[in-house]
C-alpha positions in Angstrom: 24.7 37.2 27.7 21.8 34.9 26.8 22.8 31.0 26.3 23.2 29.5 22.6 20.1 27.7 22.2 20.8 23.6 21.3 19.6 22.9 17.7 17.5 19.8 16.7 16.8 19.2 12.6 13.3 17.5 12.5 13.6 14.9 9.4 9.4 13.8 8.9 7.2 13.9 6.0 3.8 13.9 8.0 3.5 18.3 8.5 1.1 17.9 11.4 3.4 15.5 13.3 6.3 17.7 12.5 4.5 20.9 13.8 4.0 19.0 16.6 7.1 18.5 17.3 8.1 21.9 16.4 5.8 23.0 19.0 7.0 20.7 21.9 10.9 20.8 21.5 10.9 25.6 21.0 9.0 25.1 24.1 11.2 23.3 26.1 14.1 25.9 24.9 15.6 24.3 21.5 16.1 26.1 18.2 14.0 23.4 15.8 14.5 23.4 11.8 11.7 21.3 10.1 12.2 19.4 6.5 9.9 16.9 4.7 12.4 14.3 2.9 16.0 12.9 3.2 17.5 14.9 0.4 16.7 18.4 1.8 18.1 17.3 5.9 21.1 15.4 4.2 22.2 18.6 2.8 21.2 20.9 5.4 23.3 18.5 8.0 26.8 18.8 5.3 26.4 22.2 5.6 25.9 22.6 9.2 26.0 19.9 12.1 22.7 20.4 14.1 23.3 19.4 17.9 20.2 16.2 17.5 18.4 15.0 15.0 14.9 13.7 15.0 14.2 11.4 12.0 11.4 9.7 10.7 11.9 5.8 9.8 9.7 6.5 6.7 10.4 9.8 4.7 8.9 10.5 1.3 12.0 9.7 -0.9 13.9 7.0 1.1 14.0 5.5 4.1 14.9 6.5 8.1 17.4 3.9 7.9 19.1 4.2 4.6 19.1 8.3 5.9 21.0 7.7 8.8 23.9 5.4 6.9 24.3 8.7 5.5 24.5 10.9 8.5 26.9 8.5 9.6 29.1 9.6 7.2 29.0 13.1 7.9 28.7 13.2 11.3 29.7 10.0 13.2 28.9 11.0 16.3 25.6 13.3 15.8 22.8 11.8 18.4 19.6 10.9 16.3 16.3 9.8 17.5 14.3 7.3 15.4 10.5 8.0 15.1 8.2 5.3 13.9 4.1 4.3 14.3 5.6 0.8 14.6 9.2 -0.9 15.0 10.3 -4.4 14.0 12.4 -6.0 16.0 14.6 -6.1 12.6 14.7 -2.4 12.2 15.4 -1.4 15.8 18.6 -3.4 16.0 19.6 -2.1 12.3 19.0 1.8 14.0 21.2 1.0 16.8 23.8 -0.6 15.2 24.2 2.6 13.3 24.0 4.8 16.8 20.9 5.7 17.1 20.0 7.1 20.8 16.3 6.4 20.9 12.9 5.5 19.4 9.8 7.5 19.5 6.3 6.1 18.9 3.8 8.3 17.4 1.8 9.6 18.4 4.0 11.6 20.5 3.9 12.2 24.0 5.3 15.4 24.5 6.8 14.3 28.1 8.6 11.5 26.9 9.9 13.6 23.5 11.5 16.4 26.0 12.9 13.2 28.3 14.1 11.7 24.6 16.3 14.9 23.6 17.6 15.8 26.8 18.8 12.4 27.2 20.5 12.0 24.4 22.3 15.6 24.3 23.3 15.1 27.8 24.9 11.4 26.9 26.8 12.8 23.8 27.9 15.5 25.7 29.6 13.1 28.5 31.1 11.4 25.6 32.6 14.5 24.4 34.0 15.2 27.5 35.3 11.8 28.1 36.9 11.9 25.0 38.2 15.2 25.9 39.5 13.9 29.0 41.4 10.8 27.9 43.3 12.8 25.7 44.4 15.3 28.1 45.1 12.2 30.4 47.2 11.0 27.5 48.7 14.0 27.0 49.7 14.9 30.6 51.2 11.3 31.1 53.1 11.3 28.0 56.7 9.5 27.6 58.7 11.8 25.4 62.3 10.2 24.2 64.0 9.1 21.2 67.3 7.7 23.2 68.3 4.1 22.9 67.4 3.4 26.8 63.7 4.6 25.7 63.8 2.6 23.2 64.4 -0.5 24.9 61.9 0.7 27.6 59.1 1.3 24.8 59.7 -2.3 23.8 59.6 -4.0 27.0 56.3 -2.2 27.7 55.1 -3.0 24.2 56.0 -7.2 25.4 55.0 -6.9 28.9 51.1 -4.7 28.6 49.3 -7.4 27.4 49.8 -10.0 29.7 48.6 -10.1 33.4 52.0 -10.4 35.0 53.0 -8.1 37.8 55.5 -5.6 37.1 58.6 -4.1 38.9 59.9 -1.0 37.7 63.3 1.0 39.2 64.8 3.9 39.1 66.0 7.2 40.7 63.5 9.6 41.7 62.3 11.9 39.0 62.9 9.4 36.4 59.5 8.8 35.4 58.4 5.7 36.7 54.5 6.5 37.2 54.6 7.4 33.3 56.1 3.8 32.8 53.2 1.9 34.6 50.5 4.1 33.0 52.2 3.6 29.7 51.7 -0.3 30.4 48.3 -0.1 31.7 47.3 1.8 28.2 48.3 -0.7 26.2 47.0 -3.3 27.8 43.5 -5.1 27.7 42.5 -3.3 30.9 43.2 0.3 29.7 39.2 1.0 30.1 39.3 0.2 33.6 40.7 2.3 36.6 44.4 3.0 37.1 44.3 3.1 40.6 47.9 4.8 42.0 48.8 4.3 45.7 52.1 6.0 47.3 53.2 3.5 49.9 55.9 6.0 52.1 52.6 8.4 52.2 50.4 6.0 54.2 51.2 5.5 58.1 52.2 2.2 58.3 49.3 1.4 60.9 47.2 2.7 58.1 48.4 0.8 55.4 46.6 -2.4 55.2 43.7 -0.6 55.2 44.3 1.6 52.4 45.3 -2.0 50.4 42.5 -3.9 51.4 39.7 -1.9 52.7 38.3 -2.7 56.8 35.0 -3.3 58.5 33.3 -0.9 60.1 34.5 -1.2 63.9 37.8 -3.1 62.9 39.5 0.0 64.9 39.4 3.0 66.6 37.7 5.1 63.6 36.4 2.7 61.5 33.0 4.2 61.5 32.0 2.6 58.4 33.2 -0.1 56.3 35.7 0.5 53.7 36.4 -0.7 49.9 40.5 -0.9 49.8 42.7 0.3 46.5 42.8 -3.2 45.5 38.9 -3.5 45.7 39.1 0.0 43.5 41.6 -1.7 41.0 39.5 -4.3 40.0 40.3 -5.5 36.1 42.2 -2.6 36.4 45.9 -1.7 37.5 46.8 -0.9 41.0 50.1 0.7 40.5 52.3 0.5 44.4 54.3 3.8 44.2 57.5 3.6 46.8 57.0 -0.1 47.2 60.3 -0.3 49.0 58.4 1.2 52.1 55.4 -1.8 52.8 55.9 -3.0 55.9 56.6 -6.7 56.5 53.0 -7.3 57.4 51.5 -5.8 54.2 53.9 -7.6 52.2 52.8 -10.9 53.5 49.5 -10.0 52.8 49.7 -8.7 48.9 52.2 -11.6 48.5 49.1 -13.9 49.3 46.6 -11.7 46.4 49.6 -12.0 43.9 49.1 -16.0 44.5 45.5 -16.6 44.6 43.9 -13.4 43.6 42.0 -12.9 46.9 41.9 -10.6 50.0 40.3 -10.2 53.0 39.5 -6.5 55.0 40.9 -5.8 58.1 38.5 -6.6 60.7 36.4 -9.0 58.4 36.7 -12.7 57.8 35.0 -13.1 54.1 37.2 -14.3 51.1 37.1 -11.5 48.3 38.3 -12.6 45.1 39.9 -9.4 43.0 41.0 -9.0 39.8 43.6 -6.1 39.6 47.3 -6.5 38.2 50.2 -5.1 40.1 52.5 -2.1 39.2 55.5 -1.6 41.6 58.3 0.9 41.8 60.9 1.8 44.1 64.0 3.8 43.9 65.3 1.5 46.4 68.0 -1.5 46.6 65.0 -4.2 47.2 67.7 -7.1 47.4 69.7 -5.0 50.0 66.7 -4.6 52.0 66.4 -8.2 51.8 70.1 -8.8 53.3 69.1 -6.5 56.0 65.8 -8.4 57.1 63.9 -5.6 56.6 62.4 -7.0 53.2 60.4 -10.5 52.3 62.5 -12.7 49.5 59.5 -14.4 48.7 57.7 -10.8 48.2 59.8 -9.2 46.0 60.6 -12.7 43.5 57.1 -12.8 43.7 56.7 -9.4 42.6 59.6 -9.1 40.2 58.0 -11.2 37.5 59.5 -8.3 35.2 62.1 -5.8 36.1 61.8 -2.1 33.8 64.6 0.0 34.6 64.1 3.8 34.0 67.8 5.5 33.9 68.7 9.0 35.1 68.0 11.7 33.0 71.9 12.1 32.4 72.5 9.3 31.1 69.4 10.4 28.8 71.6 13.0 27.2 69.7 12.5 23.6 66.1 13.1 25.3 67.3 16.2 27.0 66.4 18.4 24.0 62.9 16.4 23.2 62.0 17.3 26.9 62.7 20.9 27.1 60.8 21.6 24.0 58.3 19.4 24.9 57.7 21.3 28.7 58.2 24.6 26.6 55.2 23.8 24.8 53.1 22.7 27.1 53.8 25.6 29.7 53.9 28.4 27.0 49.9 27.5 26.0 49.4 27.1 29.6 50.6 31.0 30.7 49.9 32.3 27.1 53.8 33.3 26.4 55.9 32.4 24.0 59.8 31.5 25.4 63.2 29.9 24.0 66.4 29.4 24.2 69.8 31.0 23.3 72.4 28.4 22.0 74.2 29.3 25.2 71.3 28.0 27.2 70.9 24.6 25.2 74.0 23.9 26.3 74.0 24.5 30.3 70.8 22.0 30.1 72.9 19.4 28.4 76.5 19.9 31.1 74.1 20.3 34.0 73.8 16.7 36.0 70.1 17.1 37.0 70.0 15.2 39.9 66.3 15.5 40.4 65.9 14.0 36.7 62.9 14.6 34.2 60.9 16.0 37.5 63.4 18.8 37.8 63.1 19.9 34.5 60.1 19.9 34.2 60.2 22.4 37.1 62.9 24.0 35.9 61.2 25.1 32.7 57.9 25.7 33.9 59.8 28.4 36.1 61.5 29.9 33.0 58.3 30.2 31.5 56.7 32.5 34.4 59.9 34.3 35.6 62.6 34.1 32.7 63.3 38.0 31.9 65.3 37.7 28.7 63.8 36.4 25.8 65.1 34.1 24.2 66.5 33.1 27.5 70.3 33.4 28.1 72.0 31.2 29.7 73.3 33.2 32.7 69.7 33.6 33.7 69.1 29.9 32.9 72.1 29.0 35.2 71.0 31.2 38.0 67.3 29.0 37.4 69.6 25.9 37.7 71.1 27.1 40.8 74.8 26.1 42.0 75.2 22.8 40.4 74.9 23.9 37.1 78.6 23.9 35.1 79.7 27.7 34.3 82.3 28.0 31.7 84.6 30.4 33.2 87.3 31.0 30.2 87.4 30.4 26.7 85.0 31.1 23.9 81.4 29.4 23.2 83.3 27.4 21.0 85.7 26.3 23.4 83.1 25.6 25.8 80.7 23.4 23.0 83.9 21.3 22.2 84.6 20.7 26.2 80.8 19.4 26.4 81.1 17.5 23.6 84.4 15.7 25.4 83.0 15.2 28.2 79.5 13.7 26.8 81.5 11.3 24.9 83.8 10.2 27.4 81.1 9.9 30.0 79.0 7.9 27.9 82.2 5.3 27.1 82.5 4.9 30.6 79.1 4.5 31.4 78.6 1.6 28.4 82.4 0.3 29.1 83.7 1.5 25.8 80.8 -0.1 23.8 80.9 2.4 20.8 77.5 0.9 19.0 75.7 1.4 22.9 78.0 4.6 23.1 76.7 6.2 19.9 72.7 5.3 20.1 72.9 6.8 23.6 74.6 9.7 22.6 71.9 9.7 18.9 74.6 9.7 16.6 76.5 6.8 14.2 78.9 5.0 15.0 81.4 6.7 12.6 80.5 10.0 13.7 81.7 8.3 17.3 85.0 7.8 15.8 85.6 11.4 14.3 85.1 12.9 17.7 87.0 10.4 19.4 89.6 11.4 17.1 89.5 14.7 17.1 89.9 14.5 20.9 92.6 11.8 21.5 89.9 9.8 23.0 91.3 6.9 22.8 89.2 3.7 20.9 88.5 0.9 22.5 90.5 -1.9 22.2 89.4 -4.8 19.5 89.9 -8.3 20.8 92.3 -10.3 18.3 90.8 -13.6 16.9 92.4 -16.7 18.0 95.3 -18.3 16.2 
């Protein structure tokens, strides 16, 4: 199958120089259309984007740069190559304003015109692709949830990203906590620099230091060759300390002096190394019981702890349950080219099950569906058997019967949780506050107590 050849529109109203052109750029393997003013390559490019464009800074009926605040328009993103006998100083900055990738003196060397257009298809091609890849970065580290506890998470990140402070973030495992600190690092000034994500129970504790702050060659048995750290790595970035519950006492004294004065020193070396890089923590771990038990620095973690996020359990997310499934569903169904759902009977064992592994379960969960699930839309016996043995089986009764025994227990467990708070009770739970009352109602559930003003 032979390659589709690149296309280049030549915009220049000299015909020997644009022959010339012709000539070099179809032998070094591009498909070339010529045309002599601005009119004619305006309309050919709003009919069809060409890959580059070559264009003249003086064409019979206007000018290169007036041209090219036109092809802006169209195509905002379309590489173009300026060609000129002469450039002011004036002109040149007015071209790159508007994006242009290079200039070309005439007459041409045919070298440096091949160097000109491979350069610039090769850099807007990277941009694509960067693009490309931020997006799908976006998209795989997406927070999906409409819940009042996401809520309040979205608006403590939305306080939090744009100042430098370090941040603490808690939670069971599975809860989502890495999609919390990249959140934060997006929205804050340093989103162009490197998230830098470190798993502290992963690295051997002799290791660990190293991995933070980078060694000398020689600094021990291995060190063959000097080595930056993560923090190095993180600089105007965002180190994010995954499992920071594990550091050892020694590495804690040692970050707790960077979160001070912003410097660090490698193992085995004696120079100061001042680094810029903010500090992400979380931990599914009781830091302040660690701290009773001598096995964690108070000065560490209040140094650390400037801000506390913490990311609930996904049962207590019972709103987001539905946002998530579809939202898995989606992504997994484009992924295996199938197309899957639910019965009613299956949206219902998601919602009584207590996933104890939280979002990271279902996500599992429905990725398996996806590739294994048999019936279609899935029912829930299959789901359950998915779900394995903790999931709730209604075992008499009608779907109705079973709906209304969810619905119960949702609301009762929710009451509990928010100690009989109906406003808290009701945003967890997405519904109003009325609503709340109904179903309480309707199940003998009984309403919280009112205090009585004073006499």
């Amino acid at each position: 199958m032979l390659a589709v050849k690149q296309s280049i529109y030549i915009a220049c109203g000299d015909p020997p120089t644009t022959a010339a052109l012709d000539k070099v750029l179809t032998g070094g393997g591009y498909a070339c259309e010529s045309f002599s003013n601005g009119r004619s390559v305006l309309a050919a490019i709003k009919a069809k984007l060409p890959d580059l464009l070559a264009l003249d800074l003086v064409l019979p009926d206007a000018s290169g740069i007036e041209v090219l605040k036109k092809v802006r328009r169209i195509g905002p993103s379309l590489p173009v190559i300026m060609m000129a006998e002469r450039v002011s100083v004036t002109t040149a900055v007015a071209a790159l304003k508007l994006g242009a990738t290079d200039f070309l003196e005439s007459p041409h060397d045919p070298g440096r015109v091949l160097v000109a257009a491979r350069h610039a298809l090769e850099t807007t091609e990277l941009q694509r692709q960067l693009v490309h890849l931020r997006d799908e970065l976006q998209e795989r580290y997406k927070m999906v949830g409409e819940s009042a506890a996401m809520k309040r998470i979205w608006s403590l990140i939305r306080r939090v990203a744009p100042t430098p402070a370090s941040v603490l973030i808690t939670g069971e495992s599975g809860v989502g906590k890495e999609l919390v600190a990249r959140a934060i690092h997006l929205q804050s000034p340093r989103a162009a620099r490197p998230f830098i994500p470190l798993n502290c129970a992963a690295i051997p504790k002799e290791l660990i230091e190293s991995e933070l702050f980078g060694h000398e060659k020689g600094a021990f048995t291995g060190a063959g060759t000097a080595r930056v750290g993560k923090i190095q790595e993180a600089d105007a970035g965002t180190l994010f300390l995954d499992e920071i519950g594990d550091l050892s006492l020694s590495a804690q004294a040692k970050l707790l002096r960077f979160l001070n004065d912003s410097e660090i020193q490698r193992v085995g070396g004696s120079a100061v190394i001042h680094m810029d890089a903010r500090i992400v923590a979380a931990t599914n771990k009781d830091l302040q019981e660690l701290i009773k038990q001598n096995l964690y620095r108070d000065d560490f973690y209040h140094r650390l702890n400037v801000v506390t996020i913490e990311v609930p359990p996904l049962r207590e997310r019972a709103a987001d349950i539905e946002l998530l499934t579809n939202y898995f569903l989606d992504h997994f169904c484009t992924d295996y080219g199938r197309i899957v759902s639910f019965a009613p009977e299956s949206w219902l064992a998601l919602k009584e099950y207590t996933w104890p592994g939280n979002i990271r379960e279902l996500r599992n969960l429905i990725e398996r569906v996806v590739i294994l699930a048999e019936t279609n839309p899935v029912e829930a016996e299959e789901l359950r058997s998915f779900l394995g043995a903790e999931a709730k089986v209604p075992t008499d009764g009608t779907l109705k019967v079973a709906i209304e025994r969810a619905e119960r227990d949702a609301v009762e467990r929710v009451m509990a949780q928010t100690q009989n708070n109906v406003a808290e009770a009701a945003a967890i739970l997405g519904i109003v506050r009325p609503s709340l009352y109904r179903i309480m109602r309707r199940y003998g559930i009984a309403s919280p107590t009112r205090p009585q003003p004073k006499s």
